[in-house]
C-alpha positions as CSV (number, residue, x, y, z in Angstrom):
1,X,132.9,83.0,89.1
2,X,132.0,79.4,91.0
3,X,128.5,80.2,91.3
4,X,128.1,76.5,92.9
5,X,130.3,77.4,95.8
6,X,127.8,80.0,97.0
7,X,126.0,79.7,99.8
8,X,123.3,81.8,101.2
9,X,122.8,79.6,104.6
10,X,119.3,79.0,104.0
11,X,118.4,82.4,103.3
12,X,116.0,83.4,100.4
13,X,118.7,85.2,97.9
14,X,117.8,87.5,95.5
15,X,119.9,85.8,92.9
16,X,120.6,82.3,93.1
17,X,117.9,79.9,94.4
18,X,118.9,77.2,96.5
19,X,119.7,74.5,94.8
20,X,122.4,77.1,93.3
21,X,120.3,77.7,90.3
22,X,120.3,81.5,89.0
23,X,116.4,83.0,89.2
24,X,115.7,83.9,85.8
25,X,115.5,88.2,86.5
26,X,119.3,87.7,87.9
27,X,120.8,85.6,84.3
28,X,121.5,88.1,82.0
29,X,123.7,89.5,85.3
30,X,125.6,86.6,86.4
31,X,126.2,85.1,82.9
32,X,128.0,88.4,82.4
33,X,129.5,88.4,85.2
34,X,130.9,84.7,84.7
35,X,132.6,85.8,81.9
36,X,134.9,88.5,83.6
37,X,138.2,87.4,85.2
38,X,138.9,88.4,88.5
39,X,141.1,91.3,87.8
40,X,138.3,92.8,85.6
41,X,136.1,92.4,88.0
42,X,138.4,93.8,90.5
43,X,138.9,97.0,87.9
44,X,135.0,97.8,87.7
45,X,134.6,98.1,91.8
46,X,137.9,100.6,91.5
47,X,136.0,102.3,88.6
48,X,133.4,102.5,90.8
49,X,135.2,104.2,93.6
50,X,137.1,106.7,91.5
51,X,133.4,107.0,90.3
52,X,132.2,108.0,93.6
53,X,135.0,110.4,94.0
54,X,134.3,112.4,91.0
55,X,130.5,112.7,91.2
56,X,131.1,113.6,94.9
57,X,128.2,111.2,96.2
58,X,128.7,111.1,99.6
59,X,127.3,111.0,103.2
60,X,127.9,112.5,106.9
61,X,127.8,110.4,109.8
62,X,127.4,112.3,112.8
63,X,129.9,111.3,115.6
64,X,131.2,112.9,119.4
65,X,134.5,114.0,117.3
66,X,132.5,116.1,114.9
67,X,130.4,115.5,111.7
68,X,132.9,113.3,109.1
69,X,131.9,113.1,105.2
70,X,132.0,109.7,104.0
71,X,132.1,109.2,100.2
72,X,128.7,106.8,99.3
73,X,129.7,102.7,100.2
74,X,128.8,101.3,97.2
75,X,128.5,97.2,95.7
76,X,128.8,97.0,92.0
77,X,126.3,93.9,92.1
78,X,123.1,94.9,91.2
79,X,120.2,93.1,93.3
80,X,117.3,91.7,90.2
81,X,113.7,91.4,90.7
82,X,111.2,90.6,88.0
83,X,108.6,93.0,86.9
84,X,105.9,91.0,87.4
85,X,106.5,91.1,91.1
86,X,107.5,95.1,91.0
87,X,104.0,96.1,89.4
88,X,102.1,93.7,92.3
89,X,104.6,95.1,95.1
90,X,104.0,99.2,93.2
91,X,100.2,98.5,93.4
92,X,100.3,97.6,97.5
93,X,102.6,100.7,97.8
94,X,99.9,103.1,96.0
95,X,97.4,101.6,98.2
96,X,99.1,102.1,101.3
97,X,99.8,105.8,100.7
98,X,96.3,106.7,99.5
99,X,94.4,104.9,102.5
100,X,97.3,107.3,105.0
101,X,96.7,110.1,103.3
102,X,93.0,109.6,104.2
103,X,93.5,109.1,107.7
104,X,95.8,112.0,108.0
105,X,93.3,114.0,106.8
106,X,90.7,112.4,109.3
107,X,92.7,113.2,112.2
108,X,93.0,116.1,111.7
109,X,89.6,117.1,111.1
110,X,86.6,114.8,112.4
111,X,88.7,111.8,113.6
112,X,86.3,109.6,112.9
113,X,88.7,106.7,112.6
114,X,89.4,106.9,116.2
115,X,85.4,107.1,116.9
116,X,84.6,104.4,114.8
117,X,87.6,102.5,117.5
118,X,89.9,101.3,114.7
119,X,92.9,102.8,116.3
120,X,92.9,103.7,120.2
121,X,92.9,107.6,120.6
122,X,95.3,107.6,123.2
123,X,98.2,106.5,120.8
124,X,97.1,109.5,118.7
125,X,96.8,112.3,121.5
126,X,100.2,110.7,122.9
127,X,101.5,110.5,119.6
128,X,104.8,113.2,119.6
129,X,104.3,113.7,115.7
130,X,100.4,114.7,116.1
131,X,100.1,118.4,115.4
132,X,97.3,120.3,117.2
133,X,98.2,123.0,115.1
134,X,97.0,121.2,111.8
135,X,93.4,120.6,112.9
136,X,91.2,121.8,110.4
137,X,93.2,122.5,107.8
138,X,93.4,120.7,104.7
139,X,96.2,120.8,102.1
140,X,96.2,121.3,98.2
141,X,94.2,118.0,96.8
142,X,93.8,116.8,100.6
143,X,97.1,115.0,100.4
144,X,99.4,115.4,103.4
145,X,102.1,113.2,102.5
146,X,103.4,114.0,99.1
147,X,106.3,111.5,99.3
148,X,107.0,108.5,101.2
149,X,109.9,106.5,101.4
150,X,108.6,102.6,102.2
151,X,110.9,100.1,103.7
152,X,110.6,96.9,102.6
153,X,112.2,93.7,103.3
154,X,111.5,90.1,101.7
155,X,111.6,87.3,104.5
156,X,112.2,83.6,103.4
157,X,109.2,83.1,101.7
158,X,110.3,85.2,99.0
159,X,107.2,88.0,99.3
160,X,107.5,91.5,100.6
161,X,106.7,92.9,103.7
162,X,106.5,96.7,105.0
163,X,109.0,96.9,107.8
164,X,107.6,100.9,107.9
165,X,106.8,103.9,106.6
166,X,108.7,107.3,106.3
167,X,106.5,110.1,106.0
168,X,108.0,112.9,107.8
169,X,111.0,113.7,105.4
170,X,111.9,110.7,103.6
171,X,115.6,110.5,102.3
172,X,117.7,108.3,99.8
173,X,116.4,108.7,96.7
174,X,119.4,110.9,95.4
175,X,121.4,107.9,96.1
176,X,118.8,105.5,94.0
177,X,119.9,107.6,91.4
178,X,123.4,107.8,91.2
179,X,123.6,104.1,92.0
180,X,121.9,103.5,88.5
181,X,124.0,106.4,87.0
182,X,127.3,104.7,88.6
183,X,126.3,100.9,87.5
184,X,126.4,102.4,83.8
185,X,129.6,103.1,83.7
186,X,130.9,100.4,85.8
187,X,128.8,97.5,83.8
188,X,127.5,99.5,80.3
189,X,127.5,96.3,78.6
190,X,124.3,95.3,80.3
191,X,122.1,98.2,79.2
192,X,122.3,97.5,75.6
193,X,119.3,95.6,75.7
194,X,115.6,97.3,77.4
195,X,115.3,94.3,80.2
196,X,116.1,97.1,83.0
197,X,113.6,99.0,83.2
198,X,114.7,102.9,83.6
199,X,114.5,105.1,86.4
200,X,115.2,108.5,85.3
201,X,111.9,109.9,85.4
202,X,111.6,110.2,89.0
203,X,113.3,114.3,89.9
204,X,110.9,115.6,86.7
205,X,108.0,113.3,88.6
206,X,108.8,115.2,91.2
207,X,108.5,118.4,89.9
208,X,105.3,117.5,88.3
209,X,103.9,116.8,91.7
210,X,105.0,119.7,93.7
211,X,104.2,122.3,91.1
212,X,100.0,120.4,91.2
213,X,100.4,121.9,94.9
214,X,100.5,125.6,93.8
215,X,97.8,127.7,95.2
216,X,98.3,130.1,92.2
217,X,97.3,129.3,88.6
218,X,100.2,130.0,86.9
219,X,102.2,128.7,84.3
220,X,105.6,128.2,86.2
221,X,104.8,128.0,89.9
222,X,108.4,128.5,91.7
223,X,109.4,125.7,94.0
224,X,112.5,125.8,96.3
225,X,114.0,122.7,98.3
226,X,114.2,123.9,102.1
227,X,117.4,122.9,103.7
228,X,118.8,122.7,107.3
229,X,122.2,123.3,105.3
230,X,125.1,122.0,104.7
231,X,126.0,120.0,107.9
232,X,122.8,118.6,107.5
233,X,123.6,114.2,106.6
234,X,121.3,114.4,103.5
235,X,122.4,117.8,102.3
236,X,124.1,115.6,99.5
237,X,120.3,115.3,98.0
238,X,119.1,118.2,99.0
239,X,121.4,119.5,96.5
240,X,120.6,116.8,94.1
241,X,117.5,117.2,94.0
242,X,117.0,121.1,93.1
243,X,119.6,120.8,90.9
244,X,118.3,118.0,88.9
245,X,114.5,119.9,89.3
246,X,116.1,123.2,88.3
247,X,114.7,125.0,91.2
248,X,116.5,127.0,93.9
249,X,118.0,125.5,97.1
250,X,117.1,127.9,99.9
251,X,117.9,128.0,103.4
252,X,115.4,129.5,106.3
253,X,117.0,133.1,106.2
254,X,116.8,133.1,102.1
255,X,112.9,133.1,102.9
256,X,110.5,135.4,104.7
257,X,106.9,135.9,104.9
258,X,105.0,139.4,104.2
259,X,102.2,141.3,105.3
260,X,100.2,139.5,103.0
261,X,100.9,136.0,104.4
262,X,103.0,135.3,101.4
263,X,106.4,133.3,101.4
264,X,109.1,135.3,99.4
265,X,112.6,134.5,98.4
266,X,115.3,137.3,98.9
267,X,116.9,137.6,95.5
268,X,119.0,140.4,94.1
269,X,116.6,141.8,91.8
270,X,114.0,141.6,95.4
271,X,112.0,139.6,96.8
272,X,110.1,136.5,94.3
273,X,107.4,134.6,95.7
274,X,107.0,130.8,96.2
275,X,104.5,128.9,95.8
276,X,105.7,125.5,96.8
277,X,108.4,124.7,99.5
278,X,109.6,121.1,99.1
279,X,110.9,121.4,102.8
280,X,113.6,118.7,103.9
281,X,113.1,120.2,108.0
282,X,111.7,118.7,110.6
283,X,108.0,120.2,111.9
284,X,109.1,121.1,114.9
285,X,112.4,123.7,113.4
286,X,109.7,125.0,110.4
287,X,108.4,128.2,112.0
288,X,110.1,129.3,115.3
289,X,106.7,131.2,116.1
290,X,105.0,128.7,116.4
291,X,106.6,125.7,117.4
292,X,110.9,125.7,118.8
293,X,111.1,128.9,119.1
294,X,114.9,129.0,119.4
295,X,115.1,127.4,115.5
296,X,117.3,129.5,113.4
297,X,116.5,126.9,110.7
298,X,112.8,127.6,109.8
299,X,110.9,130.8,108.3
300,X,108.8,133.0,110.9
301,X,105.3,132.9,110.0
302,X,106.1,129.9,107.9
303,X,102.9,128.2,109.1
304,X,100.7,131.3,109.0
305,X,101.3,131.5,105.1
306,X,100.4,127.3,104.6
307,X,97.8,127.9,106.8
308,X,96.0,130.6,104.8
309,X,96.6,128.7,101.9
310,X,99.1,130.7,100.4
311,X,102.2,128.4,100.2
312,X,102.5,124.7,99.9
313,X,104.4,122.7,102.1
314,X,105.7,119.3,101.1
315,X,105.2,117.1,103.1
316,X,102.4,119.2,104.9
317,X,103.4,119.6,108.5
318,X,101.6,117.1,111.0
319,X,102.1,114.0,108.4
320,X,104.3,112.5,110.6
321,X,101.4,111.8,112.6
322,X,101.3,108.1,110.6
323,X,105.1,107.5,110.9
324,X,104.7,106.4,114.2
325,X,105.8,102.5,114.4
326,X,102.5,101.4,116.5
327,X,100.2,103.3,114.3
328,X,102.3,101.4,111.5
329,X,100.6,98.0,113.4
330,X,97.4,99.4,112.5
331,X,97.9,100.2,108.9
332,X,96.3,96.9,107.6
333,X,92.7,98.1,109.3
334,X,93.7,101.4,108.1
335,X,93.2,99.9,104.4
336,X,90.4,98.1,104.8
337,X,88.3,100.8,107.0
338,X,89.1,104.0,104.1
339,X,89.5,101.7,101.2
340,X,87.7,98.6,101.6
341,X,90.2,96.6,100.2
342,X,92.5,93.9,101.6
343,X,96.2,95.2,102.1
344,X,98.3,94.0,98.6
345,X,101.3,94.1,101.3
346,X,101.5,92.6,104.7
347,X,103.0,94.1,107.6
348,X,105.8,92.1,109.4
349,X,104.0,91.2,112.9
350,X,104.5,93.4,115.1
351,X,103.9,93.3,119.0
352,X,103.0,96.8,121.0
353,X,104.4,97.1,123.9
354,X,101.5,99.2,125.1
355,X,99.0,96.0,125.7
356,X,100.0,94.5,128.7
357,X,99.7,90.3,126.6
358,X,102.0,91.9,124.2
359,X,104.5,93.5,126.3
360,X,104.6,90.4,128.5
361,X,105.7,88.2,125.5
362,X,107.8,90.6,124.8
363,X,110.0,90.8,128.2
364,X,110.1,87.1,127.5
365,X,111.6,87.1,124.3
366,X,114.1,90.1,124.1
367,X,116.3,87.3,123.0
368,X,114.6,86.3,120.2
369,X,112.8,90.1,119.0
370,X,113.8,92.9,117.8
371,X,112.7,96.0,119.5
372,X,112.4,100.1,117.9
373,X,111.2,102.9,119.6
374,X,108.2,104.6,117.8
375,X,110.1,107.5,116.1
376,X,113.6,106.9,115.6
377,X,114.9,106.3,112.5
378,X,118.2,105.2,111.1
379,X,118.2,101.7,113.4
380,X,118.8,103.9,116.4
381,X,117.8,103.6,119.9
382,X,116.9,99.9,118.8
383,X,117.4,96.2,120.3
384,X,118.6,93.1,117.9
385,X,117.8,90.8,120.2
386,X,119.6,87.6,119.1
387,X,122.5,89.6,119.1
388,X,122.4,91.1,122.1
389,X,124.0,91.2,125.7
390,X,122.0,90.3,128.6
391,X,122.7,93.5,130.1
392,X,121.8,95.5,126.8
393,X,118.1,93.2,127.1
394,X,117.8,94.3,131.0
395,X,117.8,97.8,129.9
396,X,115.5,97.4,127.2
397,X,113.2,95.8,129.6
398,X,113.3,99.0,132.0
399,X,113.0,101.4,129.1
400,X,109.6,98.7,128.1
401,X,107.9,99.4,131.2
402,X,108.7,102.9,131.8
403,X,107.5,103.9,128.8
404,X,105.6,101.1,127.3
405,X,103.5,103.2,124.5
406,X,107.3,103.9,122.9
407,X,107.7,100.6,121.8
408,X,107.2,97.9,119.4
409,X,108.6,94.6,119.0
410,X,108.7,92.2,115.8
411,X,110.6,88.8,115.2
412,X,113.7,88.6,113.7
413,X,113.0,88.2,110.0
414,X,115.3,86.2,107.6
415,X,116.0,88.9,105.8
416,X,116.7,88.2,101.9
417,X,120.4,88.5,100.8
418,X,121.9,89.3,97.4
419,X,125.7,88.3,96.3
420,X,128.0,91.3,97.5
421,X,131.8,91.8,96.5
422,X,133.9,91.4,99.8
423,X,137.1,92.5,100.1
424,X,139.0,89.0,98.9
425,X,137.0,89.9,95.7
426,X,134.9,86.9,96.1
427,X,131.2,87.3,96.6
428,X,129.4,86.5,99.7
429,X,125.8,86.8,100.6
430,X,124.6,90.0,102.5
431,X,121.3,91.1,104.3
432,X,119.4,93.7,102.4
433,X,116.4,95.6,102.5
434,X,114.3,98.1,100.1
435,X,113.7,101.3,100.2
436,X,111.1,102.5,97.5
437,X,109.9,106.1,97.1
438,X,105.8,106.6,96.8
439,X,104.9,110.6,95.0
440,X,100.8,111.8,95.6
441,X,99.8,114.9,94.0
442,X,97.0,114.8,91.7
443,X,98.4,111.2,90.0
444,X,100.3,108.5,92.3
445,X,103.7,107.5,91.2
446,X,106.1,104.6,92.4
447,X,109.9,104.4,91.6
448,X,110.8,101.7,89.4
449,X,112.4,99.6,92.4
450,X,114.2,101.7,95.4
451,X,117.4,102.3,97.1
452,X,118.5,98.9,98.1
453,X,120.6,99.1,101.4
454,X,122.8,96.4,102.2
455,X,124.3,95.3,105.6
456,X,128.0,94.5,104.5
457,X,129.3,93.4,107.9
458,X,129.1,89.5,107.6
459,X,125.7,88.5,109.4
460,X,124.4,91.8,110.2
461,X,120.7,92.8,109.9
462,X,121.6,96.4,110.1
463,X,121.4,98.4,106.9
464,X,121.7,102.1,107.3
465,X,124.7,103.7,105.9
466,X,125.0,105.3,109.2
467,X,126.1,102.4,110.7
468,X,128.1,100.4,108.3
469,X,125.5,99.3,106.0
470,X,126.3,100.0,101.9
471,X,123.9,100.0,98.7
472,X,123.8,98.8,95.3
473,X,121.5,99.6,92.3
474,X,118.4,97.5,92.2
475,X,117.3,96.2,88.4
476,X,114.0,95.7,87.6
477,X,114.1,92.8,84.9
478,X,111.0,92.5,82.5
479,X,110.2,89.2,81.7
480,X,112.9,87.7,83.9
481,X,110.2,86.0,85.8
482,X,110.3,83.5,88.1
């Protein structure tokens, strides 16, 4: 491969600088790659398919004909970073989930953050992930959000940046997983040596953490994996992941709660009861009582058990609470006000629509911004405003001012790219971002990189597998440093 010949239009690239030199985590990579002819390289990305195929990874997209299983879009170029960087960048991410957990907890008890005027109270009691139900209780260890999935992106400065956090029910990291376990059949060769740093110890991590929830003292606490089922996009991991824990998947009609405010699961030798529900359902569908009470998903009296204290819920209902994209703006002062410690890891700027200086520049600039709602997720219901119509910009500008506390606006970032395999079998440069998973039970515990999503339409910033975007296993490279 003509290493020379590629160009990443001024972008900062993962693995080639840009005078075309290879950054030192990314040599042991291309040299090996240099040394396959095209056809062998054409074989591996086949072996990776039939690969895909067999271990079944896939996803559903949800469209107006129906939901359609896709099998798991895959690159077979690994994206490198050195560990040096990874234990700065796993230290910020620690940070940033201790100092939320502490202001979850603070909402919902004496809110002092909001006294103190750090963060306006208005975006919390208009917040639609704020749970009045939650206020004064507090979860096993005081920890809310037992796992977060933080997006990160690097802009052309070569640092990271939180682009946001996903506390409510974080997904992906069954697909981190089987990426790795794909790339070591496709390119075995490279794992001879310990440079990449492993990252099989994340499902028993897992375990570890949800079974320090229990509220009973007992040797084996029994943990399921709640489900919406199998139409569900992410039932792929949900199945993953119990299966890789050793733990039962359950659905809400496997479980019911008794007299006693205990959680049982219906087995055939009667009921068994749980301790720890690692649930992958939205608040709102967990306990029709309480909150939709047409949900045929959740467990009546679901809430009455975690609110007793008898059952552990993962993540605690009423986390979402910091998921919101403008209390995301207000994470840095979040960190400094519980922690007293500068944030390791900037924010991208971010511009809320609610303040009438911001939301002026903004309506100025919808060319030039890109514009999210406060709690979508998977790059719906947003604006890229540089490539946008000026009629898809006039109704962003309505939606802005009919609702401005729903929106936020940041620039668009150079995103980073990393050399992808397109269809000629050359490689081209793609956008990517990073997607790594944060665990807090009694000990904190960062993946060893992420999922890395990448855009692999030509130009596009969009990443989500949802809408076109791909993936490809991300390497962790001690003492490739830069």
């Amino acid at each position: 491969m003509d290493w020379k010949s590629y160009d990443p239009n001024g972008y900062f690239d993962e693995l080639v600088g840009r005078n075309g030199s290879i950054r030192p985590p990314a040599r042991q990579l291309i040299h090996y790659l240099e040394s396959l002819p095209p056809e062998e390289i054409e074989s591996r990305r086949q072996m990776a398919e039939a690969t895909i195929q067999e271990m079944g990874v896939s996803f559903t997209v949800y469209t107006e004909e129906g939901n359609i299983d896709r099998a798991w879009p895959f690159d077979i170029v690994p994206r490198t970073i050195s560990a040096k960087q990874w234990r700065t960048t796993a230290a910020g991410l620690e940070q940033r989930l201790k100092a939320l957990n502490l202001f979850i907890n603070d909402l919902y008890h004496e809110q002092q953050v909001l006294k103190d005027g750090i963060i306006p109270a208005e975006i919390i009691t208009e917040s639609r992930n704020f749970r009045p139900e939650c206020i004064g209780i507090t979860p096993p260890l005081g920890v809310w959000a037992h796992i977060c999935g933080t997006d990160l992106v690097r802009d052309g400065d070569g640092e990271f940046y939180v682009l946001e956090d996903n506390l409510r029910v974080p997904s992906g990291v069954s697909y981190m997983l089987e990426n790795r376990a794909i790339t070591k059949r496709v390119l075995p060769e490279l794992f001879e040596k310990d440079d990449i740093l492993p990252i099989d110890g994340y499902c028993a991590s897992l375990f570890d953490m949800l079974a320090s929830l229990s509220p009973r003292d007992v040797r084996k606490p029994v943990i399921v994996v709640l489900t919406p089922g199998i139409f569900n996009s992410a039932y792929f991991e949900h199945a993953f992941l119990a299966q890789q824990m050793g733990i039962e998947l359950v659905e809400g009609s496997d479980l019911i709660v008794g007299d006693d405010d205990c959680v049982y699961m219906k087995t055939i030798s009667g009921p068994e009861r749980v301790d720890v529900i690692y649930r992958r359902i939205d608040d709102l569908f967990l306990d029709p009582s309480v909150f939709n009470k047409d949900s045929v998903l959740g467990v009546p009296g679901l809430m009455r058990a975690w609110q007793k204290g008898k059952v552990a819920l993962a993540n605690a209902p009423g986390a979402g609470v910091a998921d919101d994209k403008v209390v995301y703006a207000y994470v840095p002062e979040i960190i400094r006000y519980y922690l007293n410690e500068e944030p390791i890891i900037k924010n991208v700027e971010t511009f809320l629509c609610d303040d009438p200086e911001h939301r002026a520049y903004v309506l100025e600039n919808l060319d030039k911004l890109v514009v999210k709602p406060a709690n979508e997720s998977g790059g719906y219901g947003m604006l890229v405003g540089p490539h946008s119509t000026k009629k898809e910009q006039a109704q962003f500008a309505k939606l802005i001012q009919d609702n401005p506390r729903n929106y936020i606006a940041q620039p668009t970032l150079a995103l980073s790219t990393a050399p992808t395999l397109v269809d000629n079998g050359s490689l081209e440069p793609r956008h990517l971002d990073l997607r790594p998973f944060i665990l807090q039970g009694r000990d904190t515990y960062v993946t060893t990189g992420g999922l890395t999503r990448v855009a692999m339409k030509k130009g596009s910033l969009v990443v989500n597998s949802s809408q076109g975007g791909g993936s490809k296993d991300t390497w962790i490279v001690d003492g490739g440093e830069e």
